[in-house]
C-alpha positions in Angstrom: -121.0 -37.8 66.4 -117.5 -36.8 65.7 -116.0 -33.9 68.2 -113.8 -31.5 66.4 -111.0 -30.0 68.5 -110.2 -26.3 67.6 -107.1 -25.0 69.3 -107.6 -22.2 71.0 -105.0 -19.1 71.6 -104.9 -16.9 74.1 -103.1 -13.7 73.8 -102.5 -11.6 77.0 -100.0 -9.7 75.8 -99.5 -8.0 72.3 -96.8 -9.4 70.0 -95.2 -6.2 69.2 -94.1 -4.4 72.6 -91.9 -2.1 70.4 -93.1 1.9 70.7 -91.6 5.1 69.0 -90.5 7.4 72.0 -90.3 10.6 69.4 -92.2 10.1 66.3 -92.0 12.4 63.3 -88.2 13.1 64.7 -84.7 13.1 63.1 -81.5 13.2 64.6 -78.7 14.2 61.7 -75.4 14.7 62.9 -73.9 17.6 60.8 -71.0 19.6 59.8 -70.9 23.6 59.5 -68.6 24.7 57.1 -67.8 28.5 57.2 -66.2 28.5 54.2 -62.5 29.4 53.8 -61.4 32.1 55.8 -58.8 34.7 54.7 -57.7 34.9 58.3 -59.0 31.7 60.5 -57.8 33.1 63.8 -58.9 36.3 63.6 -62.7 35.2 62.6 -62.5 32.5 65.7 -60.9 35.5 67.7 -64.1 37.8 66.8 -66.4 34.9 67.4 -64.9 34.4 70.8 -64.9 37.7 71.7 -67.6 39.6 69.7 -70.3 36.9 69.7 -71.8 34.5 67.5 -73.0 35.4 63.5 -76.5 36.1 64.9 -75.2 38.6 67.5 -73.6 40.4 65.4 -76.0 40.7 62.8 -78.5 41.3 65.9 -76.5 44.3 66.6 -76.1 45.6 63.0 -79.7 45.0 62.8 -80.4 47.0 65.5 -78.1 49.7 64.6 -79.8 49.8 60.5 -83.2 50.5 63.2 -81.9 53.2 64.8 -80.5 54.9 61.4 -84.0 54.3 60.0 -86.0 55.8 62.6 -83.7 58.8 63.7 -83.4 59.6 59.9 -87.2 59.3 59.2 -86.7 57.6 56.2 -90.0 56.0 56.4 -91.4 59.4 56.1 -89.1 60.2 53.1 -90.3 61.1 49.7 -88.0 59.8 47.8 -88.4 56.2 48.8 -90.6 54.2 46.6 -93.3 51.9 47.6 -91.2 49.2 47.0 -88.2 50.8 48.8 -90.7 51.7 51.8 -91.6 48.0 52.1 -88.3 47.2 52.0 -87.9 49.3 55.1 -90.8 48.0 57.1 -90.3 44.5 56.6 -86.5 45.1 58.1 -88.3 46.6 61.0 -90.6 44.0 61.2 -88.4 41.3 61.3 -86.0 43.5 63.9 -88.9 43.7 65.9 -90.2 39.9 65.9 -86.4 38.7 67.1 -86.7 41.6 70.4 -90.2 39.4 71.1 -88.8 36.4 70.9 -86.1 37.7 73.2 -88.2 38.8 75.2 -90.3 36.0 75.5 -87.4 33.6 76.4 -86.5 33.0 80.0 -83.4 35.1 81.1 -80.3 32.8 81.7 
């Protein structure tokens, strides 16, 4: 009788030890370009001082709210449907960013 020898492996540990810490993420490094500025300084001055894009439109936002509701132009007549959804979508989307702000922990 003839013996066959069939190696045997043993595998304690898997061949691959590589893992992805943050799947389904990207990391892009990117530029913002504000386009070309008739006065540079005085847009980085307003920035600085004023606040960032979204601060400002936040408070243009909220001051298009206060015209709408003190006005009642919801309850005009001569808005159409269209111009009325116009309206309320603003509103809504004014009101969504005050949740979220309120939502976030104060700093």
């Amino acid at each position: 009788m003839q013996q066959v020898s069939v190696p045997l492996t043993w595998q304690l540990a898997p061949t691959n030890l590589s893992q992805p810490i943050l799947p389904n993420w990207q990391f892009h490094l990117f530029n913002v370009n504000l386009g070309s500025s008739s006065n540079p300084s005085v847009e980085q001055a307003a920035l600085d001082k004023v606040g960032s894009y979204g601060r400002q439109i936040g408070h243009i936002a909220e001051a298009l709210e206060l015209i709408v509701n003190k006005m009642k132009l919801l309850d005009s007549k001569d808005l159409t449907p269209k111009e009325r959804d116009v309206l309320q979508v603003f509103l809504g989307d004014v009101s969504a960013v005050r949740q979220i702000k309120a939502a976030q922990p104060q700093a």
